[in-house]
C-alpha positions in Angstrom: 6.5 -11.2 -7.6 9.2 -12.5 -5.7 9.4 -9.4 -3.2 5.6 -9.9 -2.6 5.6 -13.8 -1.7 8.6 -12.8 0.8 6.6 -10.7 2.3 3.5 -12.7 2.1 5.4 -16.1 3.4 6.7 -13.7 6.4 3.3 -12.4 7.5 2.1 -16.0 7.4 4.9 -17.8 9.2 5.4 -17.9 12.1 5.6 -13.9 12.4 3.5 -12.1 15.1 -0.1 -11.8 14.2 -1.0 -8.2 12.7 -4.2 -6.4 11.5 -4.3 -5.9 7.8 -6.9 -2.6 7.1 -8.7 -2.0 3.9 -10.5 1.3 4.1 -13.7 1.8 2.2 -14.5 5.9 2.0 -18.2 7.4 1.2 -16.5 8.5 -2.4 -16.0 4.7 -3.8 -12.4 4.9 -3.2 -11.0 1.8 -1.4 -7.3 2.1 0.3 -5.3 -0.4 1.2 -2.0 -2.1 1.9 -1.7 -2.8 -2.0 -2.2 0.9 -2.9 -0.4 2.4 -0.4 2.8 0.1 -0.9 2.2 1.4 -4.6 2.6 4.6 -4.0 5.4 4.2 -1.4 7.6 2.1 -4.0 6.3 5.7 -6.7 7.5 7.6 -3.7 11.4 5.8 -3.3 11.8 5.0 -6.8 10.4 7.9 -8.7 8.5 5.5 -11.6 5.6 3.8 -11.8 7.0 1.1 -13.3 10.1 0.1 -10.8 7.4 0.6 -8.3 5.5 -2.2 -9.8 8.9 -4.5 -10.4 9.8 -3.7 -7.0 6.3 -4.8 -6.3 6.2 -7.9 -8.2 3.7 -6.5 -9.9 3.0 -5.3 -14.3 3.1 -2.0 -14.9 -0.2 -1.9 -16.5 -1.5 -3.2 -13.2 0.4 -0.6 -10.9 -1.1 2.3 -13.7 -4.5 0.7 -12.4 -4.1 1.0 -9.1 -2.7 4.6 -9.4 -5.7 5.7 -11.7 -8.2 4.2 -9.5 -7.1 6.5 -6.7 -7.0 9.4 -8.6 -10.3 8.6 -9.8 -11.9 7.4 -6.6 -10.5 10.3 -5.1 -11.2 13.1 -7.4 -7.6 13.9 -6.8 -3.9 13.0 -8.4 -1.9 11.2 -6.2 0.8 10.7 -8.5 2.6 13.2 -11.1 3.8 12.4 -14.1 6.6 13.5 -16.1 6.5 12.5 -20.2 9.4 10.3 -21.1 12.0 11.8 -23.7 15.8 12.1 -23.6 16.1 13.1 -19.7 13.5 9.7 -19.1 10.4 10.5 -17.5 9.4 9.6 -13.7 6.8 10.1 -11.4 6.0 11.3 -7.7 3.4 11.7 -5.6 1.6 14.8 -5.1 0.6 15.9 -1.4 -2.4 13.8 -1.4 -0.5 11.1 -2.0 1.9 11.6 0.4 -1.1 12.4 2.9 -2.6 9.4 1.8 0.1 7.2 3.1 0.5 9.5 6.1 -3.2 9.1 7.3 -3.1 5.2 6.5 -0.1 4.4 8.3 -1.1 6.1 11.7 -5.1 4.5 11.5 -2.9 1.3 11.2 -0.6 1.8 13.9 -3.7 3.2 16.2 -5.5 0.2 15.2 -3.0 -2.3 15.9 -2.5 -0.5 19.8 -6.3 -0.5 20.1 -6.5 -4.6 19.1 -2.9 -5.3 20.7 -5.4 -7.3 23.7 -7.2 -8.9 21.2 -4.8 -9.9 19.0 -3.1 -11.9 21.8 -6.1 -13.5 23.0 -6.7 -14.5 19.7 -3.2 -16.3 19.8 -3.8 -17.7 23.0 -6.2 -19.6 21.4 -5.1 -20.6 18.4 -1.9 -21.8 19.8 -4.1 -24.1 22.2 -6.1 -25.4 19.2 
């Protein structure tokens, strides 16, 4: 929880103003910077659940998230590996990875495209 109301607290203070992008796809599935943070912590920590602590968030709700990709989707995005002596893990498949590929560049397009706007929007809210 922590991590997240650092982060939070920075994009809200005093930072520079920055688009945040939800995408809503014809399937039902809904991407955004919660899910794809999700599966970049899977990604760098190889579990589900240290993505969640790292996250701030339970495990049960970082499960949800996952599952409502791969459901949404009608692909995995993560792989799992059953626990036992050698611990289990997980990782993301190559729609997962392409997931956070495709969503990264539409946000870094979309914040060139509304770089204008974005400071005009400043302009005026720094006059206000």
């Amino acid at each position: 929880m922590a991590r997240r109301k650092q982060q939070q607290s920075k994009a809200t203070s005093g930072g520079s103003d920055r688009l945040s992008i939800r995408i809503d796809l014809a399937s039902g599935a809904r991407i955004g910077p919660g899910k794809v943070a999700v599966l970049e912590e899977i990604a760098r920590s190889g579990s589900i659940s240290a993505a969640g602590r790292a996250l701030g968030i339970s495990y049960r709700r970082t499960w949800e998230l996952v599952e409502d990709l791969n459901t949404s989707l009608g692909v995995a995005v993560v792989a799992t590996a059953a626990g036992g002596n050698g611990g289990g893990g997980a990782s993301l498949t190559a729609a997962g990875k392409a997931i956070i590929e495709r969503y990264r560049a539409i946000e870094v397009e979309t914040a060139q495209a509304a770089r204008a706007h974005l400071l005009a929007l400043g302009r005026i809210c720094a006059k206000g």
